[in-house]
C-alpha positions in Angstrom: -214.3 88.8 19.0 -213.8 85.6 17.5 -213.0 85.1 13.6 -216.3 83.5 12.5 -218.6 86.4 14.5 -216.7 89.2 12.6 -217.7 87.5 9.3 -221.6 87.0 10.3 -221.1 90.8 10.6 -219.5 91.5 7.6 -222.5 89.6 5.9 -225.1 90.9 8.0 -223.8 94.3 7.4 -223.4 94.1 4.2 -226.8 92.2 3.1 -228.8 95.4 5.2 -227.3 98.2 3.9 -228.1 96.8 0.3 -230.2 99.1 -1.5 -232.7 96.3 -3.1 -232.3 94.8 0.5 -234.0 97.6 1.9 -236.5 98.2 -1.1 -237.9 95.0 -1.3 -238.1 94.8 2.6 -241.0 97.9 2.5 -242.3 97.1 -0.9 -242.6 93.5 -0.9 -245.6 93.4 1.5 -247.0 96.7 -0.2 -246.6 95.0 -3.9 -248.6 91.9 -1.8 -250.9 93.7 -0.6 -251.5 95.3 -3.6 -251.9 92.4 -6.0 -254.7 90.7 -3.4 -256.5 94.1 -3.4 -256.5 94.2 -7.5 -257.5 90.3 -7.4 -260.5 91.2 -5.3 -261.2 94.0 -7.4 -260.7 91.8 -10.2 -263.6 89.0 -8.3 -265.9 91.5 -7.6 -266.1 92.4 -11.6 -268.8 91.1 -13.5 -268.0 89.4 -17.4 -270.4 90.3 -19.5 -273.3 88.2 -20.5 -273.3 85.6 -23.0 -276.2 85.3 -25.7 -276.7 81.6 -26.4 -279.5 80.7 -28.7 -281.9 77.8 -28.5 -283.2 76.0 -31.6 -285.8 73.5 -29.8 -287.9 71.5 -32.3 -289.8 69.4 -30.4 -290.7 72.3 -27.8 -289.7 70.5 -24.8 -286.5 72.0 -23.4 -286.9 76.3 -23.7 -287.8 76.1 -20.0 -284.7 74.7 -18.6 -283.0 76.9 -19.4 -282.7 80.3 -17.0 -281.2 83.5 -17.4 -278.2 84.3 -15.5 -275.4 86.8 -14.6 -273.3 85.2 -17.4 -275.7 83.7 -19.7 -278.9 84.5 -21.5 -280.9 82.2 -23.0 -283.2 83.0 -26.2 -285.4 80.8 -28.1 -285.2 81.0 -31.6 -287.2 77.9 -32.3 -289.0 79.6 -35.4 -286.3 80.2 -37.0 -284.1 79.0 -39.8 -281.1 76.5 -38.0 -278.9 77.9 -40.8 -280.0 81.4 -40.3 -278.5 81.0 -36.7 -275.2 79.4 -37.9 -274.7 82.8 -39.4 -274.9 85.1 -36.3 -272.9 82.6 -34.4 -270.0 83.3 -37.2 -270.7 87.1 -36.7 -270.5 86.9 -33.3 -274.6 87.9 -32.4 -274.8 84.9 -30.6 -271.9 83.2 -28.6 -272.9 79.6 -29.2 -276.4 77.6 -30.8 -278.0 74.9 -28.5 -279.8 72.3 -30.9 -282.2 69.9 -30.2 -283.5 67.8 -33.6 -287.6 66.8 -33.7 -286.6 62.6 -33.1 -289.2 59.8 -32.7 -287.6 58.8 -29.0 -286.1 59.8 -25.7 -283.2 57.6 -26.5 -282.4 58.9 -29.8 -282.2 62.3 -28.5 -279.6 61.9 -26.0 -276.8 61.4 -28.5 -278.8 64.1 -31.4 -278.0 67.2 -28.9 -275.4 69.8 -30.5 -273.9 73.1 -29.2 -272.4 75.0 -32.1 -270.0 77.9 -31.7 -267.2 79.4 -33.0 -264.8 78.6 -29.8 -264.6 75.6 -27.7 -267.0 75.9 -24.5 -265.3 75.8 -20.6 -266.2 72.2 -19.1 -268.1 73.3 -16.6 -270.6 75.1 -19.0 -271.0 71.8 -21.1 -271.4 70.2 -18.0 -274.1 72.4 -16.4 -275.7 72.1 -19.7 -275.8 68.3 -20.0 -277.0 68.2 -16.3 -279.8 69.8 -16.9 -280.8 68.0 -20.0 -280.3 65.1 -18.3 -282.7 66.2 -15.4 -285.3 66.9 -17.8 -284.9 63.7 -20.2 -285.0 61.7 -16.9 -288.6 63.3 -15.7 -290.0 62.4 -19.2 -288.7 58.8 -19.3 -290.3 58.4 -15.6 -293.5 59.6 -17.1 -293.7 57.6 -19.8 -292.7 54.4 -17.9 -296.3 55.5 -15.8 -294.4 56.3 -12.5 -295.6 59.7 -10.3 -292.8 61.8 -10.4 -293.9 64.0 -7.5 -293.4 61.0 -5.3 -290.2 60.0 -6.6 -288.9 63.6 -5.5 -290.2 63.3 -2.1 -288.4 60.3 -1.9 -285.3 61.1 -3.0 -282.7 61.3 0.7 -280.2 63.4 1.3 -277.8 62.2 3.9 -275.7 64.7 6.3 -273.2 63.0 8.5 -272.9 63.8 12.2 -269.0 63.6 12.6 -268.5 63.1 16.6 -265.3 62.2 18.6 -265.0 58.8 20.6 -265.0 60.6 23.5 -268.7 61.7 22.9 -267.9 65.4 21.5 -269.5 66.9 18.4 -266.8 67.6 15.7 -267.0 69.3 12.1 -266.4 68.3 8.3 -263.2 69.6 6.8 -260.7 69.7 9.8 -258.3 67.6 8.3 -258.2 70.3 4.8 -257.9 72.5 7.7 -254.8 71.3 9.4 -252.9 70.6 6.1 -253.4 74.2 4.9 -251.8 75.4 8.4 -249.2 72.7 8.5 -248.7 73.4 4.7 -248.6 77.1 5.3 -245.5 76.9 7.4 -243.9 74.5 5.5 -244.2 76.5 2.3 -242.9 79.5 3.5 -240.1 77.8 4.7 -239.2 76.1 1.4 -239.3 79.3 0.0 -237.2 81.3 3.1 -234.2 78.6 1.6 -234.6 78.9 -1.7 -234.1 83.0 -2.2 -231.2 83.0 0.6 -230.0 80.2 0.0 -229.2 81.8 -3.7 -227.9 84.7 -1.9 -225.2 82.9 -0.2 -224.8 81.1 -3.5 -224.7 84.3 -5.2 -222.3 86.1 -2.4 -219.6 83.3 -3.1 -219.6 83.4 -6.8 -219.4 87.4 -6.5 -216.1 87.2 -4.1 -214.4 84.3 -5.9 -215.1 86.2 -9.5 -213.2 89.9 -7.9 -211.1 87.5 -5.7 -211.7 89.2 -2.7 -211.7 85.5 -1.6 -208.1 85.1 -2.0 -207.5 87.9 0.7 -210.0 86.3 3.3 -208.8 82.8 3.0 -205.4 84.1 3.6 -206.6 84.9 7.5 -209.2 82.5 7.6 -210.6 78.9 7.3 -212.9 78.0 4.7 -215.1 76.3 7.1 -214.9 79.2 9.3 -215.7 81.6 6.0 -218.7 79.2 5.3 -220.4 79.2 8.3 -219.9 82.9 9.3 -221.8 83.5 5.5 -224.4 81.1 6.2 -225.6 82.4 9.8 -224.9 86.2 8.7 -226.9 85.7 5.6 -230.1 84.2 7.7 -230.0 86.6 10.3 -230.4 88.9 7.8 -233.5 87.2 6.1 -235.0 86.7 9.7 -234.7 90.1 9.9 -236.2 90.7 6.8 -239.4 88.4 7.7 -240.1 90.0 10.7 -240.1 93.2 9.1 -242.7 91.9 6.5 -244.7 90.2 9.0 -245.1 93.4 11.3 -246.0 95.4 8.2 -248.3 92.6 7.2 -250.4 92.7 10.5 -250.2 96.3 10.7 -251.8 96.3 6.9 -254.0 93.2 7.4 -255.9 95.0 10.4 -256.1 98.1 9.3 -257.5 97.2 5.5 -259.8 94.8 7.6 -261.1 97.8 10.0 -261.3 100.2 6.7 -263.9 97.6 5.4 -265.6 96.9 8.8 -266.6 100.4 8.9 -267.8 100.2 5.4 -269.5 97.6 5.4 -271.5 98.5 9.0 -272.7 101.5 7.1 -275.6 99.0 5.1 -279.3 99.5 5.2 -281.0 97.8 7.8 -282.3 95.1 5.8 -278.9 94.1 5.1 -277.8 94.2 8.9 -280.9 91.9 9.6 -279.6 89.4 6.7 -276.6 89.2 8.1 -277.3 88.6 12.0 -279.8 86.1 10.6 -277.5 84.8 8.9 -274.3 84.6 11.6 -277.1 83.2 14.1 -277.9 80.2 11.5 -274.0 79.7 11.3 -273.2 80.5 15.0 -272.8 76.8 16.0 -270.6 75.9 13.6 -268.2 78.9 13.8 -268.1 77.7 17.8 -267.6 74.5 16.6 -264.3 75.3 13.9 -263.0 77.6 16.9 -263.2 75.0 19.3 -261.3 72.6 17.1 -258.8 75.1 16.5 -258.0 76.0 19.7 -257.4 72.2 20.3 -254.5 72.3 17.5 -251.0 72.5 19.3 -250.5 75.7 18.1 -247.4 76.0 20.6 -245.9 73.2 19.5 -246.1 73.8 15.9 -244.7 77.6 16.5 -241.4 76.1 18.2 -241.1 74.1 15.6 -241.4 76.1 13.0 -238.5 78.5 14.7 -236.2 75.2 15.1 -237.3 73.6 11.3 -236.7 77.3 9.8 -233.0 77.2 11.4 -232.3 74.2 10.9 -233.7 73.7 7.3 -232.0 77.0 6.4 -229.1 75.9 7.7 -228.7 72.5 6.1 -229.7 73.4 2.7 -227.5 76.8 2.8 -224.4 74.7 3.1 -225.2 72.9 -0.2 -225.8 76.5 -1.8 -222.5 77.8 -0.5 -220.8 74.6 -1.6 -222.0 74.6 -5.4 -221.2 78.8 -5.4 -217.4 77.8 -4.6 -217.6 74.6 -7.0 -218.8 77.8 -10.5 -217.9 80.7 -11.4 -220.9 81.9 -12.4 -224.5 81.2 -11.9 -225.3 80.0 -15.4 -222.6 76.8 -14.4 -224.9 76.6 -10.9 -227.8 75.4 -12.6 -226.9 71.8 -12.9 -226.3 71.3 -9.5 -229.6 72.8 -8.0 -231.8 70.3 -9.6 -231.0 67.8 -7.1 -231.3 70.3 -4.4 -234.3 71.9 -4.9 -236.1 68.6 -5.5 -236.2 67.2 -1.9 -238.2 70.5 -1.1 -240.5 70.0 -3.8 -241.1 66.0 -2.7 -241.7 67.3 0.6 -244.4 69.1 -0.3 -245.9 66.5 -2.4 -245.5 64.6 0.4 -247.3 66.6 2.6 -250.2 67.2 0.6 -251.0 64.2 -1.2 -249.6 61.7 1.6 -250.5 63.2 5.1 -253.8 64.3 4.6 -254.7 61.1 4.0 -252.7 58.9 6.1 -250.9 61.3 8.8 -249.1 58.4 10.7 -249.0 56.2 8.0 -245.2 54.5 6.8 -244.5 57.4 4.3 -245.7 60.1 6.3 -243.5 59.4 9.5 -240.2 58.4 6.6 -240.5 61.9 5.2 -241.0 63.6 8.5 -237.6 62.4 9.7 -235.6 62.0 6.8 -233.6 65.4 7.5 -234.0 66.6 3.7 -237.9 66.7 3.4 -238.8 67.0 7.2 -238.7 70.8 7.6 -241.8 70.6 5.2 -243.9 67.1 5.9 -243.1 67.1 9.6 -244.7 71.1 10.0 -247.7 69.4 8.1 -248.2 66.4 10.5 -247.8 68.3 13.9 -251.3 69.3 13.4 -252.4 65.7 13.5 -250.4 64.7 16.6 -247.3 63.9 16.4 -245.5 61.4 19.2 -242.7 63.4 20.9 -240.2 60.8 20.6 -241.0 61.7 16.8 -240.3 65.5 16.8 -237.4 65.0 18.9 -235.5 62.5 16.4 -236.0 64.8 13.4 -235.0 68.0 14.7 -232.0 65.8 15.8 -231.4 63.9 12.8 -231.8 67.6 11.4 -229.3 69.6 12.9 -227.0 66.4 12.5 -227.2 66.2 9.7 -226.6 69.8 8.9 -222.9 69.7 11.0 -222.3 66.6 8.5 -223.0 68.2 5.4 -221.1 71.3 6.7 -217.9 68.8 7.2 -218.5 67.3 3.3 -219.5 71.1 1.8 -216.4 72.4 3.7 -214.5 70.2 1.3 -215.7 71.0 -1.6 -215.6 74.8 -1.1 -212.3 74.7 0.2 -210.9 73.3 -2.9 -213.3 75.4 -5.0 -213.5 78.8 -3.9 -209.8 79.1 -5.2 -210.8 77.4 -8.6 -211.1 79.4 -12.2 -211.9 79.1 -15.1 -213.3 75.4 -15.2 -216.4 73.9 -15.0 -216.4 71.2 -12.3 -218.3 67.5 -12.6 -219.8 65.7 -10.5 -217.0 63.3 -10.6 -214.8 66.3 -10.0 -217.0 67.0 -6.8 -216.6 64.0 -5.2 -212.8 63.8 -5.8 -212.6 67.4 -3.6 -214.3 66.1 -1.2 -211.9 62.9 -0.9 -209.2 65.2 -0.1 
């Protein structure tokens, strides 16, 4: 057995028989789990209802205003505005809605006040002023003499038939669609490096601070040490995934049959509702499944496997380089900035870039540069991407992962056997010179 296999087993071994190792790889997708349930729970609660008083002098505006789930509307026209100011400040009335007695339309629309003790949400204001504004416009149409009952009717509302050159019918919102599964994978895999990545980070710094190092590197080569941590460490957090995404199915299908059956145990009426309701939407559903089915899933699912290696892979080596370069993890956090931020670009990148212009200039950049391509290039497969394309960057990828590997093996040969100094960049560079 060769030198750098007994070290990925040493690693591996050691990373699953850790205790958190194992707690964290049952509870994590429990606590998940969890946490969605008590959000939902959480959704389903109603806040209670909001008393906001209307002080309308001019009589005009009381019947805008409905009662809802989260608001209740009560005129108190008759009384005193001051009188009202008062139970706002003891907290009878959440906020005061004032209209003033003025001799125009114009004049009014900059007289309107809402008074309360807190700042209003944005999108209350808004709804507000929307519906003043729809009323306000009605009365300026009838005193300009035009027939507002025709100028409803005429009012258009366009819906856009979306249809492929080809001739086929297509639907709105494919391309949110294919950034949200592009952007799913790419996600987890920035996050797959960043916690092992900090492990093999963190396993460095913990056998060069109780030099065990100094016994290992007696027998072996720090390259040889490097990459037997890096692949040990990641077949450890494959493992890990898989566990969580068996438990994860296994949870996600039986939660989803728990409220299948409750849900089928509804009143009749209900049942009717909701056939009517799937039968209105049934040519749509068709249509979103039809689309998806037309996404290379198989492409995108062998890429994922070669983008999660190889992007694991690449930015590991940095992580294992900058835990030989400290001794400690405080001294590590000057060095990760720059590491961290590619992944974080990528999926800027990805989201702001690609779903607008998939095979635009900065798109296809960021899909091959090796650094941000595990992320933007899992975001444009579901756009199309040219073979020749997929092929470079998983090249360029793994290439540049040996490369690194050469320039990190520097570093951490000269560092893992350094104490009690904090090392520069300058320093850095110097180490690898040698």
């Amino acid at each position: 057995m060769s030198v750098v296999s007994l070290i990925i087993k040493r690693e591996f071994i050691a990373k699953v028989r850790n205790k958190s190792f194992i707690v964290m790889t049952f509870l994590s997708p429990l606590l998940f789990v969890g946490i969605a349930i008590f959000v939902g729970y959480l959704a389903t609660l109603k806040a209670d209802s909001k008393k906001i008083a209307i002080h309308d002098e001019g009589g005009n505006f009381v019947s805008v205003f409905k009662n809802s789930d989260s608001y209740t509307y009560h005129d108190l026209s008759k009384i005193e505005v001051q009188f009202i100011k008062d139970s706002i400040l003891n907290n009878a009335y959440e906020g005061l809605l004032y209209f003033p007695k003025v001799d125009s339309i114009r004049e009014l629309e900059s007289k309107i006040q809402y008074i309360s003790n807190e700042s209003p949400s944005m999108n209350f204001i808004g709804n507000i002023e929307s519906l003043i504004g729809k009323k306000l416009t009605e009365q300026n149409y009838v005193a300009a003499g035009l027939d507002t009952s025709a100028i409803k009717s005429s009012v258009s509302k366009v819906s856009i038939n979306l249809a492929k050159s080809s001739g086929e019918e297509t639907v709105k919102g494919l391309n949110e669609i294919k950034i949200a599964i592009g952007g799913a994978f790419g996600y987890l895999i920035m996050m797959f490096i960043i916690i092992y990545g900090n492990l093999v980070m963190r396993s460095v710094i913990e056998e060069k601070t109780n030099r065990i190092i100094e016994i290992i590197i007696s027998s072996v080569k720090p390259f040889q040490l490097m990459m037997g941590k890096i692949i040990g460490t990641s077949l450890a957090g494959i493992l890990q995934f898989l566990i969580w995404a068996i438990i994860g199915t296994v949870l996600f299908f039986g939660i989803s049959t728990y409220f299948g059956v409750q849900m089928g145990g509804g009143s009749a009426f209900d049942t009717g509702l909701v056939e009517a309701g799937q039968a209105e939407m049934g040519s749509k559903i068709q249509l979103y499944i039809k689309e998806f089915m037309t996404l290379p899933i198989g492409t995108l699912l062998v890429a994922f496997v070669l983008y999660f290696i190889g992007g694991y892979f690449l930015y590991s080596s940095f992580y294992a380089a900058i835990g030989a370069a400290v001794d400690n993890e405080t001294d590590s956090q000057q060095f990760l900035l720059p590491i961290i931020m590619p992944l974080v670009l990528g999926v800027y990148i990805g989201f702001f870039t690609v779903l607008n212009d998939p095979h635009g200039t900065v798109a296809t950049f960021f899909s091959i540069f090796p650094l941000t391509s595990p992320i933007v290039m899992l975001m444009r497969i579901p756009f199309g991407v040219p073979l020749w394309q997929l092929v470079l960057s998983i090249i360029i990828l793994f290439a540049t992962f040996f490369l690194v590997v050469w320039f990190a093996s520097k570093i951490y040969r000269v560092g893992i056997l350094m104490y009690g100094k904090k090392p520069t960049w300058r320093e850095l560079l110097k180490w690898m010179k040698y």
